[in-house]
TILUMRO-209176 format. One record per residue (C-alpha): residue number from 1; x, y, z. Coordinates in Angstrom, 3 decimals. Layout:
// residues N
[NUM, [X, Y, Z]]
...
***
This chain:
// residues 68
[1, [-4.091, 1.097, -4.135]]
[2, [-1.790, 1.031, -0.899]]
[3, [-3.336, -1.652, 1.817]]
[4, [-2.915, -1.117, 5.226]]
[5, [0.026, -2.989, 7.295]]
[6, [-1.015, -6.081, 8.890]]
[7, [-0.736, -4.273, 12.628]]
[8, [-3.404, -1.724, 10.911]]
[9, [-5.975, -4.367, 10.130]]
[10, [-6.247, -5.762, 13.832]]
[11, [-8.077, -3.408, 16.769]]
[12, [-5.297, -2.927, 19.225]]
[13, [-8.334, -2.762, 21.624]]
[14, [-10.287, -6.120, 21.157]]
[15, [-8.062, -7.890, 18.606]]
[16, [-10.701, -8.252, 16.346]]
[17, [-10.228, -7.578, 12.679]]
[18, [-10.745, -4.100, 11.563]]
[19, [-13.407, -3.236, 8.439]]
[20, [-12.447, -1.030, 5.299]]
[21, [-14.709, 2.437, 5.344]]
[22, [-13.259, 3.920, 2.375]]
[23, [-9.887, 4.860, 1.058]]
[24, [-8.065, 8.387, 1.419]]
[25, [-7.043, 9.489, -2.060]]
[26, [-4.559, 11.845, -3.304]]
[27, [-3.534, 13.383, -6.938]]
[28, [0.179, 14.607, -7.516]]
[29, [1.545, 15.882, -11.152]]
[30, [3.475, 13.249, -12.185]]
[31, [6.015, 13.263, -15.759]]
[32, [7.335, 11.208, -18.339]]
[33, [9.482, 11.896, -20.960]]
[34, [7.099, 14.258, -23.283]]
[35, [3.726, 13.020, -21.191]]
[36, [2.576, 14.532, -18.325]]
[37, [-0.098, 12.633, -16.164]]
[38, [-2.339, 12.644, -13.116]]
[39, [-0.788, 9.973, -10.294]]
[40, [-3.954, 8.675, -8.067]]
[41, [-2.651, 6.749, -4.498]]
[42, [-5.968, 5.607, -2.732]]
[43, [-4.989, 4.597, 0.346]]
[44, [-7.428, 1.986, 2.895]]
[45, [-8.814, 3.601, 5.910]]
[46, [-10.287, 1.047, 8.167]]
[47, [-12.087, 1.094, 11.681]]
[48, [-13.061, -1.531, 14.243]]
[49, [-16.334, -2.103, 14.251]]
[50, [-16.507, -3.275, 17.894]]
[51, [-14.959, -0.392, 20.002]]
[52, [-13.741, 3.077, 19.546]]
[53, [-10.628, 2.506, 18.903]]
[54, [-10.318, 4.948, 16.138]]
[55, [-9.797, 5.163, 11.955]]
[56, [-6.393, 3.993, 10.870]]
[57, [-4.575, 4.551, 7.262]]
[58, [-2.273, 3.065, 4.943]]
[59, [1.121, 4.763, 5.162]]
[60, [1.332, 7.744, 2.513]]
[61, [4.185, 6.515, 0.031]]
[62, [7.335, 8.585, -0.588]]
[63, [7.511, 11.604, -2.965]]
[64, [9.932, 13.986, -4.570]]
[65, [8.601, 16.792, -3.229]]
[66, [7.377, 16.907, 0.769]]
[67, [4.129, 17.978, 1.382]]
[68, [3.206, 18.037, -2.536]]
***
């Protein structure tokens, strides 16, 4: 699991701490040497609770492959 950056976790509109909502999950083909596997990256999405300041998300990590 990927957590989101301190900056992420505080509204930018209130300054009040932001509350997880659910994570943002993603599967990529992933290899070892003679095993092949399923990599899972859930990522935190979180939301302030006390304005509209909108849903942020953990960075995405880096791949191999863009856009994969």
């Amino acid at each position: 699991m990927i957590a989101c950056t301190p900056e992420q976790c505080v509204c930018k509109g209130c300054g009040k701490d932001k509350a997880v909502i659910g994570y943002e999950q993603s599967e990529q083909l992933d290899v070892e040497p003679a095993r092949y596997f399923v990599l899972v990256t859930r990522r935190e999405k979180r939301v302030c609770r006390n304005c509209a300041e909108g849903v942020s998300a953990a960075p995405v990590p880096e791949r191999i492959v863009d856009r994969c």
